[in-house]
C-alpha positions as CSV (number, residue, x, y, z in Angstrom):
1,X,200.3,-14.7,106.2
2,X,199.2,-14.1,109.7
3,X,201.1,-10.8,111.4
4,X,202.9,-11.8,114.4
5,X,202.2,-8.5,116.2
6,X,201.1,-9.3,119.9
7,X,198.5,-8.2,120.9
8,X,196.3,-6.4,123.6
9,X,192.9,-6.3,125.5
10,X,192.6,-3.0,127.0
11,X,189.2,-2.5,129.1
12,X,188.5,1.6,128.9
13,X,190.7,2.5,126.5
14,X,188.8,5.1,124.9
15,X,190.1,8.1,127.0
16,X,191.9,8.5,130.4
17,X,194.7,6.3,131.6
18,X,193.3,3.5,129.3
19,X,194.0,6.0,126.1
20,X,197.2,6.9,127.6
21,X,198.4,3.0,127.6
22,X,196.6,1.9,124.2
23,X,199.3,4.9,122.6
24,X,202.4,3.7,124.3
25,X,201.2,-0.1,123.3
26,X,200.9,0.6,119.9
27,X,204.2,3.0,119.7
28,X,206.0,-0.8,120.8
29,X,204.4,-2.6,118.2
30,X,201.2,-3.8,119.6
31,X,197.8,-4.2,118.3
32,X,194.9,-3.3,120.3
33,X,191.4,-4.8,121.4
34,X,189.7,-1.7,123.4
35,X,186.3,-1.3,125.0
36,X,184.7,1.3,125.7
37,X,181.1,1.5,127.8
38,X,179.1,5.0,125.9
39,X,181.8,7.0,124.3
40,X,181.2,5.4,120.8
41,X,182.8,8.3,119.0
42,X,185.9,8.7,121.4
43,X,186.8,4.8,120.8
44,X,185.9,5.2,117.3
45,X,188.3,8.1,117.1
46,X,191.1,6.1,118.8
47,X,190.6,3.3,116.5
48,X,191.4,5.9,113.6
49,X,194.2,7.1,114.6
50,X,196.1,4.0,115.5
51,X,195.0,2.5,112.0
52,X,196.6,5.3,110.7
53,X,200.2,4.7,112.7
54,X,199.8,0.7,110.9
55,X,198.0,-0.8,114.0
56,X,195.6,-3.3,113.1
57,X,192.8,-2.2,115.9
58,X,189.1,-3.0,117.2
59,X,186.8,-1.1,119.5
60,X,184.5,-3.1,121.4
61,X,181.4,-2.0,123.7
62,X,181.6,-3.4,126.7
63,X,180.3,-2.4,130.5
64,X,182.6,-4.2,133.1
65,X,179.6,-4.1,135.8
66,X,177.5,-6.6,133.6
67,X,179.0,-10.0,133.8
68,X,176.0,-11.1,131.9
69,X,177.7,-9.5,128.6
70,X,180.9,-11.3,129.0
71,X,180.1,-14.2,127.2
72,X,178.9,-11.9,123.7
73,X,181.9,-10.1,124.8
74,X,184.5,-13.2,125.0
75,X,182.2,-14.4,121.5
76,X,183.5,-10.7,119.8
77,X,187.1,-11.1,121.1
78,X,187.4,-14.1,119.5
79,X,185.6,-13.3,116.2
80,X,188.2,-10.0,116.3
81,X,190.8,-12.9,117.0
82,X,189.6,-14.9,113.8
83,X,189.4,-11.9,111.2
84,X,193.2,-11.2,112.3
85,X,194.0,-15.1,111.8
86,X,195.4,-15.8,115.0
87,X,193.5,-17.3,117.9
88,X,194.9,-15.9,120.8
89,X,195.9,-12.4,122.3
90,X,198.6,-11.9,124.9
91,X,197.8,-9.1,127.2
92,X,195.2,-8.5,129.5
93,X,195.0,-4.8,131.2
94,X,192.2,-5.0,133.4
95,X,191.7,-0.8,133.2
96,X,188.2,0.1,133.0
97,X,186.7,2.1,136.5
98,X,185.0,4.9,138.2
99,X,186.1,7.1,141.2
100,X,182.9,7.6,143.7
101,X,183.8,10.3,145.8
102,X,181.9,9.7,149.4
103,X,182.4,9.8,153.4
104,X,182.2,6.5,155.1
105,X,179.0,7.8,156.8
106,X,177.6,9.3,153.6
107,X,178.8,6.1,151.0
108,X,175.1,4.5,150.0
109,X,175.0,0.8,149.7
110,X,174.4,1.1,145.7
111,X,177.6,2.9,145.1
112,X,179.1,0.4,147.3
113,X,177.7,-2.3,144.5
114,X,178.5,-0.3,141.6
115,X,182.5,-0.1,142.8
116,X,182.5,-3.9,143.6
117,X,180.6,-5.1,140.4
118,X,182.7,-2.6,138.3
119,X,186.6,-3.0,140.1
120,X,186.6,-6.4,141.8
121,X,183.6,-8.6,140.4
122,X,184.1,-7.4,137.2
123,X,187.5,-7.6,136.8
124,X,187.6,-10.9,138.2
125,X,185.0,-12.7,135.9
126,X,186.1,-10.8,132.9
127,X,189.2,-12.1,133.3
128,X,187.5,-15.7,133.9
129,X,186.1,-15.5,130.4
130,X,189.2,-14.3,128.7
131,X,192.4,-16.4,129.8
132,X,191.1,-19.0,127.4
133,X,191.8,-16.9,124.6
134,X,195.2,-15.7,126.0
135,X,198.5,-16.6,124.6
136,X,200.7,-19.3,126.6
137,X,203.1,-17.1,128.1
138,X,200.8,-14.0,128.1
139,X,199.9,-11.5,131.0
140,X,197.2,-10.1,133.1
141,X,197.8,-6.5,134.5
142,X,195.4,-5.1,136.8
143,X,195.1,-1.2,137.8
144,X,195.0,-0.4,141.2
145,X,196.0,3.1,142.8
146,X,198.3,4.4,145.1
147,X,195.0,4.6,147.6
148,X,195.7,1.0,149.1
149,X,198.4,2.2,150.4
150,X,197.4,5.3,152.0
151,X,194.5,6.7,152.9
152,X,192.5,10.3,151.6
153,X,188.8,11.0,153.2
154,X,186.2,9.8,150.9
155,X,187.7,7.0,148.7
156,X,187.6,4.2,151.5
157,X,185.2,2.2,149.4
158,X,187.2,3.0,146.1
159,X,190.7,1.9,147.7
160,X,189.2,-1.0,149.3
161,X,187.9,-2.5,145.7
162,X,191.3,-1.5,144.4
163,X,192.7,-3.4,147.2
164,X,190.4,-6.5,146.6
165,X,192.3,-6.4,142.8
166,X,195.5,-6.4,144.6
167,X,195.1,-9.4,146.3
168,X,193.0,-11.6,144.3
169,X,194.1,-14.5,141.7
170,X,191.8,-14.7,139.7
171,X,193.0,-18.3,138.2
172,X,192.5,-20.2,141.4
173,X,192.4,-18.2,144.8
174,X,195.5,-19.2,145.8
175,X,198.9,-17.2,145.0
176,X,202.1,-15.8,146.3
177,X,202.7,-12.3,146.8
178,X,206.0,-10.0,145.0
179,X,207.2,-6.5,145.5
180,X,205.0,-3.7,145.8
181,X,202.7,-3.2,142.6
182,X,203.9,-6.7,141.0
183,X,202.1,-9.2,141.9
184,X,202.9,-12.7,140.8
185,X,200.1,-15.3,141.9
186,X,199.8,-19.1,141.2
187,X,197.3,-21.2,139.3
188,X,197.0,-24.4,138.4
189,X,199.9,-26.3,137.6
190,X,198.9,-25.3,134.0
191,X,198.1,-21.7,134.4
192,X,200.8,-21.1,136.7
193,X,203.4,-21.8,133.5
194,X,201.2,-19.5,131.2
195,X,200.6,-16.6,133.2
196,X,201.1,-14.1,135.8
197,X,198.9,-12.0,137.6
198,X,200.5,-8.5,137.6
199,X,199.1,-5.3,139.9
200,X,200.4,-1.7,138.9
201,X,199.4,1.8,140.3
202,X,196.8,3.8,139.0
């Protein structure tokens, strides 16, 4: 018999923030589908550990910048998906990202690209590739910080792909806003009534 557990896709979970929430998940009960770009034996050590609390779990390499890796990425979710005898997962955290510490005068136009492909572009496409694979009634939670709201010298470029985040939908373009860090946006007609688009702080 299948276990009912929900689970969770969790991009950077192998340290940081993503680490932090991959804990707390699996303390309520979830199971958890982690990537992790290079830090094979941090993931690997994560995995361990929540095995050992009776998590069923699966670390998965993945770079968030590469959008030509989604598909073999969406193709490993769903193999993950098929050796736990269930065919969807339920939630989406949208976590992996870099900090690139630079003036507005002094920001290069290739760390410009590296923050877009790896916090907006990514993000957005990943999440492209996945909702099919999502759960009716699941949910998409995408970091953002505290920096598109105010304002520190040197993370313009940072708060303004963190912004991008905020605002997009990434089912159809068009959706209505909510209260601050929780974003609701509308899809289609059928993706508005499985999912919501949800922002939180970093």
């Amino acid at each position: 018999m299948a276990d009912t557990a929900p689970i969770a896709l969790v991009t950077g979970g192998d340290r940081g923030l993503g680490l932090s929430m991959i804990r707390h998940l699996a303390r309520q009960g979830v199971d958890i589908i982690l990537t992790y770009r290079s830090n094979l034996e941090g993931a690997q050590a994560v995995a361990a550990e929540l095995t050992q609390q009776g998590r069923r779990v699966r670390a998965l390499q993945l770079d968030v910048a590469d959008t030509a890796g989604f598909d073999t990425f969406a193709g490993q979710v769903a193999e993950t998906l098929a050796q736990w005898q269930v065919s969807h997962f339920n939630f989406l955290v949208n976590n992996a990202g870099i900090g690139i510490h630079a003036p507005l005068m002094e920001t290069t136009e290739a760390q410009f690209d590296t923050l877009v492909n790896i916090h907006l572009k990514g993000a957005f496409f990943l999440t492209q590739k996945l909702v099919p694979l999502m759960a009716d009634g699941g949910r998409i939670l995408n970091i953002s910080t505290g920096l598109t709201r105010f304002c520190l010298p040197g993370y313009g470029a940072y708060a303004a792909m963190k912004g991008g985040g905020r605002s997009a939908d990434p089912l159809s373009g068009h959706g209505t806003g909510g209260a601050e860090n929780n974003r609701e946006h509308a899809g289609s007609r059928r993706d508005r009534n499985r999912f919501r688009w949800r922002g939180s702080a970093r």
